[in-house]
Every structure is written in C-alpha cells, then in structure tokens.
N, C-alpha and C positions, 0 to 999 in steps of 0.2 A: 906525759899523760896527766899528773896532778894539774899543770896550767890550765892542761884542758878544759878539766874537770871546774877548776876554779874558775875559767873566766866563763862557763857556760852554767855555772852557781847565780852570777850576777844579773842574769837575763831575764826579760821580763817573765811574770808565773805562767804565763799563758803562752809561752813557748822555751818554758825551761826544763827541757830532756834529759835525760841521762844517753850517751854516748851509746848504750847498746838501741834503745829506743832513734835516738838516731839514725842509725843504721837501718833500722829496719821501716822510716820511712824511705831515706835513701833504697833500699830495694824494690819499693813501688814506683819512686821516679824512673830508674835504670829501666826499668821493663817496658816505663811509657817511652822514652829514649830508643829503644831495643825496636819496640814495636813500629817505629819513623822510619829509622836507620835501615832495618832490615828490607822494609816494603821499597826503599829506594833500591836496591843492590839487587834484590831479587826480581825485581819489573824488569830492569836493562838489561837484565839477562834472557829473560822473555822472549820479551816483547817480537825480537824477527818472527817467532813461533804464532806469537798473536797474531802480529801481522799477515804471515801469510796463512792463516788459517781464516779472519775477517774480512783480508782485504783494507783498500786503501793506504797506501802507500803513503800516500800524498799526508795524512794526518799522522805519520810516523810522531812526527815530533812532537807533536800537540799533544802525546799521551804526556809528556813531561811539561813542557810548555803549562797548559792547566792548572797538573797540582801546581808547579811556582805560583803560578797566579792568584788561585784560591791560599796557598798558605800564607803569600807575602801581605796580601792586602789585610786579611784579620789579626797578622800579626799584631799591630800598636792595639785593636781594640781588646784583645785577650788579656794583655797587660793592663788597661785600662779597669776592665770590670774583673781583675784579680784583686788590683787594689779596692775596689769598692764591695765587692760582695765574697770576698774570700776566693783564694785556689782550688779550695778541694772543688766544693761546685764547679767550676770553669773544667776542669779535669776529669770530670765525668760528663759532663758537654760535648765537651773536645773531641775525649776516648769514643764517647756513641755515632757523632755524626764522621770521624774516621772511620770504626767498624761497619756503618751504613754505606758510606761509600765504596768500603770493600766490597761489602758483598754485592751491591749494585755494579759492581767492575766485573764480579765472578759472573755475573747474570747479561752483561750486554752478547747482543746480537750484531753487532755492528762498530765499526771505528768512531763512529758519530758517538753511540753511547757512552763507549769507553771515553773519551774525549770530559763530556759531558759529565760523568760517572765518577773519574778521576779528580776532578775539578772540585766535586762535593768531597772526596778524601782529601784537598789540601785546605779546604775552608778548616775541616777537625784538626787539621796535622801543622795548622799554623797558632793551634792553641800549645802543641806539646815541649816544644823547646823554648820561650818564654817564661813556659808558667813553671817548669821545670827549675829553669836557673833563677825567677825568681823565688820559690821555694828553697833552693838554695843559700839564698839571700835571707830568708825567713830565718831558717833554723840554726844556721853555724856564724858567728861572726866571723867578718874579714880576716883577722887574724889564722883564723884557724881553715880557715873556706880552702887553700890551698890545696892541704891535707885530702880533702875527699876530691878535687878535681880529676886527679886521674882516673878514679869511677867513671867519671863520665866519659874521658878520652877512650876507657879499655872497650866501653860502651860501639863506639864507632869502629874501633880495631876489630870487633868480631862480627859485627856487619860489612863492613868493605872484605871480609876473608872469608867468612860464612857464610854471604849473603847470595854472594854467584854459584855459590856451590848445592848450594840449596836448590835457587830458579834454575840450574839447570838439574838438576837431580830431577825435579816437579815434572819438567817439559820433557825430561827422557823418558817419565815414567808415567805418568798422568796425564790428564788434561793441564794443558794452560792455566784453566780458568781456577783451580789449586794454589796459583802464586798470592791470589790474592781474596781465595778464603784459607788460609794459614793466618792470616792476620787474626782471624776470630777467635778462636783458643788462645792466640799468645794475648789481646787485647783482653779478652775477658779475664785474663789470671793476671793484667795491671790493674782492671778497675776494680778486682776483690782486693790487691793487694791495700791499694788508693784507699779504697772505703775501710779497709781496717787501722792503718797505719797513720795514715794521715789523721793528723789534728782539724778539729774546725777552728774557723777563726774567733779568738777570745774575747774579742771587744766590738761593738757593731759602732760605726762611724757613718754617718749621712755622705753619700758624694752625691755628685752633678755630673752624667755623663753625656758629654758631647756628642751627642748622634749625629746631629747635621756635619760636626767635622771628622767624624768617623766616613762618613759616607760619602763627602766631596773626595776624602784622603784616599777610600779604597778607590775611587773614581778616577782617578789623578795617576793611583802607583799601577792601576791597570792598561790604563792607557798609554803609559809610559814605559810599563814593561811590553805591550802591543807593537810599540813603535821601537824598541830595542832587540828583539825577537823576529819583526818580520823586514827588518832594514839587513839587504845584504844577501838574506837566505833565502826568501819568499817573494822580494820586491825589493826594487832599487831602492837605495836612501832616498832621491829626492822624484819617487811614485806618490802617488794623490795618498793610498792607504799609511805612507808612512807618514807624509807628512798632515796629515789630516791627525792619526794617532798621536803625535807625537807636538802638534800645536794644540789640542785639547789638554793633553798634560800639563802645557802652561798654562791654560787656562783654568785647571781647575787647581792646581797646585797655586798657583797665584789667589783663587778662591778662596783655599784650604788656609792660606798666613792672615786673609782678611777675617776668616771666621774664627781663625783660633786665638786673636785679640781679641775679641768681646768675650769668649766660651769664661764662661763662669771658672773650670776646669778643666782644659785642653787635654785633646787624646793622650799628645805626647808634651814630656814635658821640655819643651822646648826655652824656656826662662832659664832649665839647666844648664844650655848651653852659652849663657853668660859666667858659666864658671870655664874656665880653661883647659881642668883637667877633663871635664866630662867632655868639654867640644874636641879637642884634641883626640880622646882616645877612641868617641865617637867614629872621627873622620881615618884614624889607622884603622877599627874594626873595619870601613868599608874595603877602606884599600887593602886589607890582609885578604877579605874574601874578595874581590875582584883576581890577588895570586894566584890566592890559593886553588877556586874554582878553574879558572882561567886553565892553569898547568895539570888540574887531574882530569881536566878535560882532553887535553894534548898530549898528555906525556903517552898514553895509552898507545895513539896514534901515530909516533914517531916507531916506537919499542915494537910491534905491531908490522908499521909499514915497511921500514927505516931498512931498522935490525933484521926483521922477518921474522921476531920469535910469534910464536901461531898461543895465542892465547883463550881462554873462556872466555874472560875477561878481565872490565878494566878493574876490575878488583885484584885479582890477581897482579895484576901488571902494577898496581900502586901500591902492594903491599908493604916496599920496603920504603917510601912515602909515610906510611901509616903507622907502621911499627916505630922509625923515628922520631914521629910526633908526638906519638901515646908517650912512649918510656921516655920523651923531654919534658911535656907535661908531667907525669905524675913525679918524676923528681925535682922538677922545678916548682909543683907546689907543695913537695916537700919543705925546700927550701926555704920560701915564700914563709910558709908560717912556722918554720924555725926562727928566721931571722927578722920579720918583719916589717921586710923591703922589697919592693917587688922593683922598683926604676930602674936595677940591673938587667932586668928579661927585655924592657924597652931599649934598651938602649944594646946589646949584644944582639940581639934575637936580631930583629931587621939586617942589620949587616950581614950574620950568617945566613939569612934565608934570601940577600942579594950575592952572596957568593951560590948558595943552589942553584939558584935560575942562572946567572951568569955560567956556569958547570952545564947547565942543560942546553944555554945557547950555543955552545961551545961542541955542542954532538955533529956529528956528520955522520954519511955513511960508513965509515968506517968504525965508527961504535960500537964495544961491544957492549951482552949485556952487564956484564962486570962493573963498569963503567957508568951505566946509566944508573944502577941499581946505588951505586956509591952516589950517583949526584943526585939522585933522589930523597934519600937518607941526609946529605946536609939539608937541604930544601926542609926535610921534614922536621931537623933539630930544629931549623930557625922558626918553622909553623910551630911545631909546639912550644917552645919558649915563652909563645905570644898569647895560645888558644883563649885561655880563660883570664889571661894578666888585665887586657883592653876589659873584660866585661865586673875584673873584681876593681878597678880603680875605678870606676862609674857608678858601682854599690855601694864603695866606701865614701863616697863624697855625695853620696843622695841621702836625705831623711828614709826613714825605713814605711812611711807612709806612703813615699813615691818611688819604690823599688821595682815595682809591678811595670809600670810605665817608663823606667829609667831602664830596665833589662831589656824590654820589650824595645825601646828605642834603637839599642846595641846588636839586636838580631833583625830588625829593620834595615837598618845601614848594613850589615855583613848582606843582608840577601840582594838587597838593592845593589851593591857594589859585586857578588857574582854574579847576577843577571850582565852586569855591564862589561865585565873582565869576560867572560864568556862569550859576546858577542862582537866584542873588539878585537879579543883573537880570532875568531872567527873568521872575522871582515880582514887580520892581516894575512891570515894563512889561506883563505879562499881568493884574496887578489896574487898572489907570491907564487898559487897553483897554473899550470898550462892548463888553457883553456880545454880542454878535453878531458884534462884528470877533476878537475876544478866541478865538473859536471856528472863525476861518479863515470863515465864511459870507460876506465880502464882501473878502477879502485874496486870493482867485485870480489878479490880474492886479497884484501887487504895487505896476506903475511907473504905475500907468492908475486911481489911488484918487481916488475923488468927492473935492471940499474939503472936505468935511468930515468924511472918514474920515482926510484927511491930516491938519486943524488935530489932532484923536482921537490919532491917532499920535504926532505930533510934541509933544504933553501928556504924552502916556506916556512917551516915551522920556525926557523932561524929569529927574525924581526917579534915574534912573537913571547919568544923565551926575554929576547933582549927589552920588551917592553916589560914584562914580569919584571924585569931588575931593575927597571927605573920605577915601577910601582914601590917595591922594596925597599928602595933609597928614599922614596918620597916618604912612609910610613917611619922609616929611623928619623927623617929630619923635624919632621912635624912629633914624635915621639920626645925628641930630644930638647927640643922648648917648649912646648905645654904640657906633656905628661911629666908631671911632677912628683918628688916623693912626697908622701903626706903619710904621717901615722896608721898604721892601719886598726880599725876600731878594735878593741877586745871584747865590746859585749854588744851585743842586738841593740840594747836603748842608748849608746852614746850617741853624740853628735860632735864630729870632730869640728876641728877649727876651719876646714875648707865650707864647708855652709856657711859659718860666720863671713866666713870672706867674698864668698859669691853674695851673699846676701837672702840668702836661701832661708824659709821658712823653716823654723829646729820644732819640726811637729814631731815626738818622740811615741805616738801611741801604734801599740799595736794592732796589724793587720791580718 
C-alpha cells in the first residue's frame, strides 16, 4: 500500500488523489457501468412481455439491433471529445441523453417507437464504457490500474445475475414499461455521484475535432453493422438490402482513411497502430469479443434446448461464465500490479479460453448440466485473464493526452468484433438447423424439444463452438508476437520507452 501511495505522490497536481478519494470517484463510475449493464439484462428479460403486449414481432430484434447501433457508432467520438474538453462533461451528456431515451422507451406506444426510442439510449450508452475506462486511465497508473479492475468485472457479475431477476420480477409485477424507468433513480444517483466526485479537468488544451470524419465513420460502422445484422436473418447475403448496405460500408469506410489523412487530429488514433503493441492488442480485443459475444449468445441455447433445463434466463444460464471471469479478473489484476507483467495473461489466457470452447464444442445431447456448467467456467478463466489486459497494454503505450481516443478505439474493435462473431454463429448454426426447426415452426417451447430436434441442435451448435476455438487460437497467436512486455508506467506523467519506439508524440500534459 506505501508503493501505492508513493507512486500516486508522483502524479501530475491536477490528478494527484489520495486512495480513499480515489475510491470514491471509482464509485461514481461503477454506478454509470451498473446503470448500462443492468438496462441490457433487464430488457431481454422483458421484452416477450413487450412484445406481446405492442405487437410486432417482426421488430423483435431491432429493440437490440438499435442500441448496438446508436452506442457503436458514438463510440470513437465520446473518446474523442473526452480527450479535448474533459470527462466529467461528456458523462453528464452521456448519463442525460441515456435517461432520456429511457423514459421515451417507458412512454412508446408502439414497436416502431420503441425501436426508434432505444436507438437514442445507445447514442447516451456508447458514451458510458469508454469514458469510464478512459477515466480509469486518468486517475491510477498502469502499474497499479490492475488492482481496481475487478470493480469493474464484479460490476457486470451482478448485472448478468441481478439483472433477469429484476425484468422479470417488474414484468410479474408491474407494467413493462417499469424496466426501463428504473433506470431513472439509479442514473440520477450516478450523475450526483459524477458531479460530486469527479474532478474537472486541470489544464485546458486547444484540440481539433474531426467532425466530417466522425460522421463519414458513424456512416460507414452503421452500415456495416446493417449489412452484418440483416445478412442471413432478415435477407439473404447476396439480397439488393445487404448488399447495397454493406457496399456503402466500403464506400464510406474507404472515405473515412481518405479523410482521416488530412484531419488536423483524427477521431481515432489510428498512427497508434504503427506501434505493434497497440495494433496487436487492438486486433485480439476484437477477436475476444467476436468469442466472447458469439458463445453467451449460444451457450444459453444449447443448456436451454439441448439439456432441456427450463431457464429465466440467459443470465442465469451464464452465470457460471461470469462468475469465472470476475474472480480471474480481479485476481489477475491483482497480480498484474504486484508484479508488473501482464504478457503472462496474453499468452496463458487464449490457450485456456481455446480449451473452453473446444469443451463446449465437445457437448452433445447427452450433456449434462454439470458438465456444461464446468466448461463454462474454463471459457470464463480464459475471458477473464484477458478482459482488461488488451485495454491496459494500449494505455500504457499511449501518451496520456491520447487516452481518450486509444480506449475508445479498444471498445470500438471489441463491439465491432461482437457484432461479427454474433452473426457468423448465427449464419453457422442457422444453416446446421432442419429447415423447419431453422424457421422457429418447432423451437416454441425451447426446454420441451423432441430428441431429435435436440440431437438437430446440438449438431448445429457444434461448428459454431468449433469456430470460437479457432477465434481463441487466432488471438494467442497474434498475442504471442506483438503483444509484448513493456514496463508498465508507475506514475500518470511518464512516457515509457514504447512511444519512443513507435515514434509517437511524448505529449505528457494533463487531461
């Protein structure tokens, strides 16, 4: 605890804490975290309730579909204007235009709205986990950043377990439209916590924000999430809709590399990725969430269909998922800023989270849950090993001026990479399905499936666990020559030697 204390002595004046101070903005983050995590868990719980009380079937998905799309695309710009006009402002932005979309979800009349409604909560909700861990980035150096990561893991542990229990308690007991003014009272007790706790930023710095390439970029990642979302489930890969959506994507995404060469200062910092580490750990963040998404989207449905256990939900059903990620995470960044080295979570973690999937490809009908619940649990050691490793090797090799936008690029790539793992298993376990089950005509009673709709399923799911594991092997390989050890900083204003070596600007002022 003296190191602590000692190397958080050496920090710039303008964000030099004491430890219980610390803490207590750390407890305004958790809540904005809390406030995300929960409204996801507690919608899917819903939502049947919604739907059949709205109507429209057909826009089931879209209630989810949306927020991705609203929170992916503002994602780089929230990072963007955290680094130039401070967090706390962006985080009261954020907190308001989420709380507004909530209550405009409590207030629709229709699927359309809700659609529509939800869409303005992930524009708010793609400020909250960025500006968050860049905050984190703000206040604790790398060294010690380990240390509070589990916070944030235990964070999603009581969302995925509290969060179904909750939407359906609402829907047993109240109206629907409850799931999501609950978010009101818990948002409003983050943005008092925000406004008391949080520091403002100590030094005012001139930036340059690239609007035009903010705006070709959300152009580009919505159209491409358009054409990944409606390829397979809504319209054939090669229909006019997808491929119209998804030739636009090159086109503006090819736009978005012409305009962010001239941009004075690009949304994202994309020059970082002439450094090695940060491109590397970049491209394992995507590929961990392409896994990771991918299998808590499935695993539900095997345990569910398979097995036949009769769940709430898929929170329940991935609890032991979640539980072995949290407790890997918070001891591994224990570890982490005991010792100093993180390249052993890179390099051990992937292996054991390809031994998980390879465990779940390995299920068949005869599974029990015992069984599934144990290869879940590896799956979850090896995800948590990794959760926060990929986003603290990308903060220690960035100047602390470009934190905002180097965080923001790392939750980019993870969303971007679930969107994609989520729709690839999709497309394998929807072609693997009998044309008849494939069409929902016999999947009504999900936990009550004849055996031989279950042996059907549990075939399907098969190729999909087995792509997870070559995902897994792909992130150890690419982990294992470019993510590299490097010193991890002990105070806010250092600049280590990886800048120097990228060639990176050592602008050491605070943000």
């Amino acid at each position: 605890m003296s190191a602590i204390r000692e190397r958080l002595a050496r920090t710039p004046p303008g964000y030099r804490f004491s430890i219980g101070r610390i803490l207590a903005i750390y407890s305004g983050l958790m809540v904005t975290l809390l406030l995300a995590a929960l409204d996801q868990t507690i919608v899917a719980t819903a939502l049947p309730k919604v739907v059949s009380e709205l109507g429209g079937i057909t826009q089931y998905t879209w209630v989810f579909t949306a927020y991705m799309l609203g929170s992916t695309v503002t994602v780089p710009l929230y990072g963007k204007l955290g680094d130039a006009h401070g967090r706390k402002p962006l985080f009261i932005v954020a907190i308001t235009i989420f709380l507004a979309g909530s209550a405009l979800c409590g207030l629709a009349q229709n699927m359309v709205q809700l659609v529509v409604f939800r869409a303005i909560q992930g524009v708010g909700a793609g400020g909250l986990f960025p500006l968050t861990l860049a905050m984190v980035g703000m206040l604790v150096p790398p060294r010690d950043r380990g240390r509070y990561q589990g916070l944030i893991g235990s964070v999603f542990a009581a969302a995925s377990i509290a969060g179904p229990l909750i939407g359906g308690f609402i829907v047993d007991n109240f109206s629907w439209r409850w799931i999501f003014y609950v978010n009101l009272p818990v948002g409003g007790i983050a943005m008092a916590v925000i406004l008391v706790t949080m520091p403002r930023r100590p030094y005012k710095q001139e930036h340059s924000i690239d609007w035009l390439g903010a705006g070709v970029l959300a152009g580009g990642t919505a159209a491409l999430l358009l054409g990944l979302v409606w390829a397979g489930r809504d319209y054939a890969w090669t229909s006019g809709h997808v491929l119209v959506a998804l030739g636009a994507a090159v086109v503006l995404l090819a736009a978005f590399a012409v305009v962010e060469r001239r941009a004075r200062e690009p949304i994202l910092p994309f020059d970082s990725l002439r450094n090695p580490i940060v491109a590397s750990s970049i491209a394992c963040m995507a590929l961990v969430g392409m896994a990771m998404f991918g299998t808590i989207s499935y695993v539900p449905l095997f345990v569910q269909g398979v097995i036949g256990t009769s769940a709430t939900s898929s929170g329940v059903v991935l609890t032991p998922l979640m539980l072995g990620a949290v407790v890997t995470s918070f001891l591994s960044g224990q570890l982490v800023s005991r010792t100093g080295r993180y390249r052993w979570n890179v390099v051990l973690g992937p292996p054991v989270l390809a031994l998980g999937m390879f465990l779940l490809s390995r299920m068949n009908a005869d599974t029990t849950n015992g069984e599934a619940a144990r290869n879940m649990v590896v799956a979850g050691i090896g995800l948590g090993s990794m959760m926060q490793v990929f986003v603290l090797s990308v903060q220690n090799a960035v100047p602390r001026a470009r934190i905002g936008a180097a965080t923001a690029l790392t939750q980019f790539s993870r969303q971007m990479g679930a969107t994609l793992g989520v729709t690839v298993m999709g497309a394998i376990v929807n072609h693997g399905l009998p044309t008849k089950a494939s069409h929902g005509a016999e999947l009504s009673v999900i936990h009550r499936l004849p055996p031989t709709l279950r042996v059907a399923l549990a075939d399907a799911l098969h190729p999909a666990f087995v792509a997870a594991t070559i995902v897994a092997v792909l992130v150890w390989l690419i982990a294992l020559v470019g993510v590299k050890e490097v010193p991890l900083r002990e105070t806010l204003d250092d600049i280590g030697p990886i800048e120097a070596a990228a060639g990176t600007p050592a602008t050491g002022e605070a943000k």
